[in-house]
C-alpha positions in Angstrom: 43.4 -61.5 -7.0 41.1 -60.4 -4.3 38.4 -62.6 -6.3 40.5 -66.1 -5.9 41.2 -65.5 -2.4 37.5 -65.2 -1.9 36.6 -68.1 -3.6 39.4 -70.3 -2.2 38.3 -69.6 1.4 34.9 -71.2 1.0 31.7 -70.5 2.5 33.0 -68.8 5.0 35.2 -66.1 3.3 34.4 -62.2 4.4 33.1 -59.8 1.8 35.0 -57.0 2.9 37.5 -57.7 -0.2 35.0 -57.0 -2.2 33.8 -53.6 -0.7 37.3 -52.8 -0.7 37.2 -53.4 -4.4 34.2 -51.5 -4.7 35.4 -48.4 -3.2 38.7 -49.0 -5.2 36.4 -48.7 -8.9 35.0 -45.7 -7.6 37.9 -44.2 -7.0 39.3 -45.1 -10.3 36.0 -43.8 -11.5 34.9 -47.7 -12.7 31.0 -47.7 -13.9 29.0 -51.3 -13.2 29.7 -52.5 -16.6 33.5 -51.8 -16.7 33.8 -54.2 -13.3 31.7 -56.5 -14.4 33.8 -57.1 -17.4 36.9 -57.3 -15.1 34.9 -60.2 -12.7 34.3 -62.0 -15.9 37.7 -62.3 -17.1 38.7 -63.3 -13.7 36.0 -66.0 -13.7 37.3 -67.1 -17.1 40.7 -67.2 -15.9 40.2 -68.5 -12.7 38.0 -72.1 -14.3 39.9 -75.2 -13.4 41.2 -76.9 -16.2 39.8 -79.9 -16.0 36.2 -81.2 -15.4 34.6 -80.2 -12.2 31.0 -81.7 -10.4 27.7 -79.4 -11.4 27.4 -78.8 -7.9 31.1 -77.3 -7.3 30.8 -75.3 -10.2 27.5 -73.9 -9.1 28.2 -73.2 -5.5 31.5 -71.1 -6.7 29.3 -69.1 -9.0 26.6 -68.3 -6.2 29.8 -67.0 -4.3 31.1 -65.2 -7.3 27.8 -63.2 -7.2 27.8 -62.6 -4.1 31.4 -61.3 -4.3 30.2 -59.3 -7.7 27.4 -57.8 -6.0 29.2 -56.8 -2.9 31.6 -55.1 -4.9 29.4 -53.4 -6.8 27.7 -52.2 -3.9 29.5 -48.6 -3.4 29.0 -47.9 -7.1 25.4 -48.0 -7.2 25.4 -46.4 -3.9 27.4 -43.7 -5.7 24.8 -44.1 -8.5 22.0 -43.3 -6.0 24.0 -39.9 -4.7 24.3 -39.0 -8.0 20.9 -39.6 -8.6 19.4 -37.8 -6.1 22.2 -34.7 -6.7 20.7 -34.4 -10.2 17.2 -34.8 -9.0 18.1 -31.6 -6.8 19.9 -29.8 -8.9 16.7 -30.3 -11.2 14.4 -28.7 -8.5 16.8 -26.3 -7.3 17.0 -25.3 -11.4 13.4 -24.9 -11.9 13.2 -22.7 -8.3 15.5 -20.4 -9.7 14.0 -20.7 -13.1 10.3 -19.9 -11.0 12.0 -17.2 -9.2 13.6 -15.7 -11.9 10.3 -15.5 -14.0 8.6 -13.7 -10.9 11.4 -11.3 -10.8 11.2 -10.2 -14.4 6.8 -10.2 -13.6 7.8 -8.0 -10.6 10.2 -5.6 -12.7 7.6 -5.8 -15.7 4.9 -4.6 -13.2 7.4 -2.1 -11.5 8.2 -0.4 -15.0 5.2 -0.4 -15.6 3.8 1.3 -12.2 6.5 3.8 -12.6 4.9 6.4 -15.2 1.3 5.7 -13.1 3.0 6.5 -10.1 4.6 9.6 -11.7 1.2 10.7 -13.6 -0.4 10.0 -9.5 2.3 12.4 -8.4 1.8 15.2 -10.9 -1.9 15.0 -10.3 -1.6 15.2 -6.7 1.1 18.5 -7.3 -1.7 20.1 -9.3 -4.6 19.3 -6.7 -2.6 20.9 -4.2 -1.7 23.7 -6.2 -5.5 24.2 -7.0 -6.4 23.5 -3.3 -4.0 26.4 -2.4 -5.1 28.4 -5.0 -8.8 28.0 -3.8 -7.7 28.6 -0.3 -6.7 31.9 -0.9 -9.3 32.6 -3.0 -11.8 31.5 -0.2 -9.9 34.1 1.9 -9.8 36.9 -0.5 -14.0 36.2 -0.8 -14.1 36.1 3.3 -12.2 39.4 3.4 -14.1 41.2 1.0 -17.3 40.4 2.7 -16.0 41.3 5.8 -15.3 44.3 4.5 -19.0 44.9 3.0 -20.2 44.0 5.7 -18.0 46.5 8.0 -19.6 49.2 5.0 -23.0 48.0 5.2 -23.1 48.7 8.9 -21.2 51.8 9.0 -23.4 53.3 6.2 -26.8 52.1 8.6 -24.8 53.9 11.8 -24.9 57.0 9.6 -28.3 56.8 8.1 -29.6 56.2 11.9 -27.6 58.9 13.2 -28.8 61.2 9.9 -32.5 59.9 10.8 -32.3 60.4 14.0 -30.6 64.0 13.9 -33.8 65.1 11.3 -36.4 63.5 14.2 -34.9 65.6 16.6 -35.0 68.7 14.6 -38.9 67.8 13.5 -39.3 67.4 17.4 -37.9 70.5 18.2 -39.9 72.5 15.2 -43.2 70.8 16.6 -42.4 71.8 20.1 -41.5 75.4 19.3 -44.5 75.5 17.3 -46.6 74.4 20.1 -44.7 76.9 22.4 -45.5 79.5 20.1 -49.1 79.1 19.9 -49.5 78.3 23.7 -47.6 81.7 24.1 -50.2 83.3 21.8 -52.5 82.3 23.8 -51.2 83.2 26.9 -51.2 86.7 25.8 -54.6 87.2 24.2 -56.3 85.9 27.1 -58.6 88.8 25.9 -59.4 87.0 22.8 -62.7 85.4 21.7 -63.9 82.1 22.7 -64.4 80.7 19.2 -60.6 82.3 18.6 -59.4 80.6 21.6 -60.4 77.3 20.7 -59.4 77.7 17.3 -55.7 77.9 18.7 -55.9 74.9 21.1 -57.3 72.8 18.1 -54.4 73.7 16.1 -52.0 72.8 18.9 -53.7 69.5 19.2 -53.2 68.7 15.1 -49.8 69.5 15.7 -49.4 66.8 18.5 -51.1 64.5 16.6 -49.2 65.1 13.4 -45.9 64.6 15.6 -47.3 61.3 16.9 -48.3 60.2 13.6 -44.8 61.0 12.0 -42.8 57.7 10.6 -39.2 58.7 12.4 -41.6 58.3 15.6 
């Protein structure tokens, strides 16, 4: 055994036996406890028969646990790997436990937003619609005023031209008037004085009633 070799060549023996019995167990897939009972029942068989000094028997038992604890050396190493595996499969496992929570928050939310989101979009149709709807209205009220307005003045071009038609003829009645009474006079040159002035006072209130007159 690789044990008895070790222990036979003293003080000076290499451990590498033992690693290579170390890396062995795990291959077998060996825990702590099944090569520790394997190094005891090579200790127990490998105790000399007869008596032995204290000090021999101790000094093989220090190198016996050396030996042990070389060999179980890649065991515990595997231990550690497993160890810190685990511990990262823990973390990765609550990450993806996390992650998975904030998905199902985010689809929660997004189910959620969905019929606002649709209620937003009808809303917004029906302002538009209504904004279009004023629009046009707007026009149709700016057309319609344009076209009072276009009325409105056309009915003042008439009533000046209809004003200013009527002045003309009360012009030209006042002037004929005048030029009938200047003509009158004209041809009774004969006539009395008091007659005469009579006339020319008469012509004057006709002047004055044309200056006085409103479509003046």
């Amino acid at each position: 055994m690789a044990l008895r070799r070790f222990l036979q060549q003293g003080p000076s023996a290499s451990l590498r036996s033992a690693a290579r019995l170390g890396r062995r167990a795990v291959t077998l897939g060996l825990e702590t406890l099944d090569v520790a009972k394997s190094h005891e029942q090579a200790l127990t068989a490998l105790a000399p028969p007869g008596p032995s000094s204290e000090s021999g028997r101790h000094k093989s038992a220090e190198r016996a646990k050396r030996f042990f604890t070389e060999a179980i050396v890649p065991i515990e190493a595997t231990h550690r790997a497993s160890l810190k595996a685990e511990a990262r499969i823990d973390q990765l496992t609550r990450t993806l436990r996390r992650r998975r929570n904030e998905s199902s928050a985010s689809a929660t939310r997004l189910r959620e937003a969905i019929p606002q989101r649709e209620a937003a979009e009808v809303i917004l149709k029906q302002g538009e619609h209504q904004h279009a709807e004023l629009l046009a209205e707007a026009h149709g009220l700016q057309k319609d005023l344009q076209r009072q307005m276009r009325e409105h003045m056309a009915a003042q071009e008439h009533e000046r031209k209809n004003t200013s038609q009527a002045l003309r003829n009360e012009i030209a009645q006042a002037l004929l008037a005048i030029d009938l009474r200047l003509l009158a006079l004209r041809t009774s040159a004969s006539a009395d004085t008091e007659r005469l002035e009579n006339e020319i006072v008469n012509a004057q209130r006709l002047v004055e009633q044309l200056g006085k007159s409103d479509h003046i």
